[in-house]
N, C-alpha and C positions, 0 to 999 in steps of 0.2 A: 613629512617624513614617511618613508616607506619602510614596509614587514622585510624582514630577511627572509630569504627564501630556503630556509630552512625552517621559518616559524610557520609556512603557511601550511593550510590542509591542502589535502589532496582534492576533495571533493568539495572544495569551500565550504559549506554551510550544511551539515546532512542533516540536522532535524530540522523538525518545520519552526518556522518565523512567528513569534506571535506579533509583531508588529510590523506592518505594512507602510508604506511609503503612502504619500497621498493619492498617486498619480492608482498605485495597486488597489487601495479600499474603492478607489471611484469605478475600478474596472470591474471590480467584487459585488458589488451594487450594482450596477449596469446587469448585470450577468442574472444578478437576483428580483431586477425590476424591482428596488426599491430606489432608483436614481433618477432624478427629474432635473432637465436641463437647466429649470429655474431655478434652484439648489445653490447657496454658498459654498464656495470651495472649504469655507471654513466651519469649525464646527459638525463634519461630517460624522454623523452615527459610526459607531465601535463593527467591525467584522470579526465574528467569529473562525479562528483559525481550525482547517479543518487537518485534522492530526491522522495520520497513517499507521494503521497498527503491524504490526510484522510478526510474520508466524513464528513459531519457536522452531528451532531445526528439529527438535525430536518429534514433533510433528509430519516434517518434510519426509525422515525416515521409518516413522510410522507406514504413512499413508505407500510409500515404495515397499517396503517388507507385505502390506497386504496385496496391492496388485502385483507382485512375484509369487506370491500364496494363488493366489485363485487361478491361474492356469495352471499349475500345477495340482491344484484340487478339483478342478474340470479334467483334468486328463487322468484322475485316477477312480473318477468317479464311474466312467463307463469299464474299467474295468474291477471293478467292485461288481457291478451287475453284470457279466459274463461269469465271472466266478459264482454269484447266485444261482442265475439258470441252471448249471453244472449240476 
């Protein structure tokens, strides 16, 4: 039986998988040298899912509110010190 196409996501799957298909944990292992040819397909050691943190947006507009700050604070700084010499 198939999902109505109205149940489905857009992006299928967005957070990360904690469980792996067999053919993925062997490729996970391979990747981390802990995988030996002579190895049973079964029985395979557990992989640790590695999870992605995502910045918080008030973050994102932090960091843009300072770099719009500092060139503006660079270009009043030399005239700060023309008005000293005076």
């Amino acid at each position: 039986m198939s999902i109505d196409k109205s149940l489905k996501t857009k992006g299928k799957l967005v957070r990360p998988r904690n469980v792996f298909t067999r053919t993925e944990r062997i490729k996970i292992l391979k990747a981390e040298g802990k995988w030996e040819p002579t190895m049973s397909v079964f029985g395979i050691p557990k992989v640790k899912t590695v999870k992605v943190k995502r910045k918080a947006k008030s973050e994102k507009k932090a960091a843009k509110a300072e770099s719009e700050a500092a060139p503006a604070a660079s270009a009043a700084a030399p005239a700060a010190k023309e008005k000293a010499k005076k």
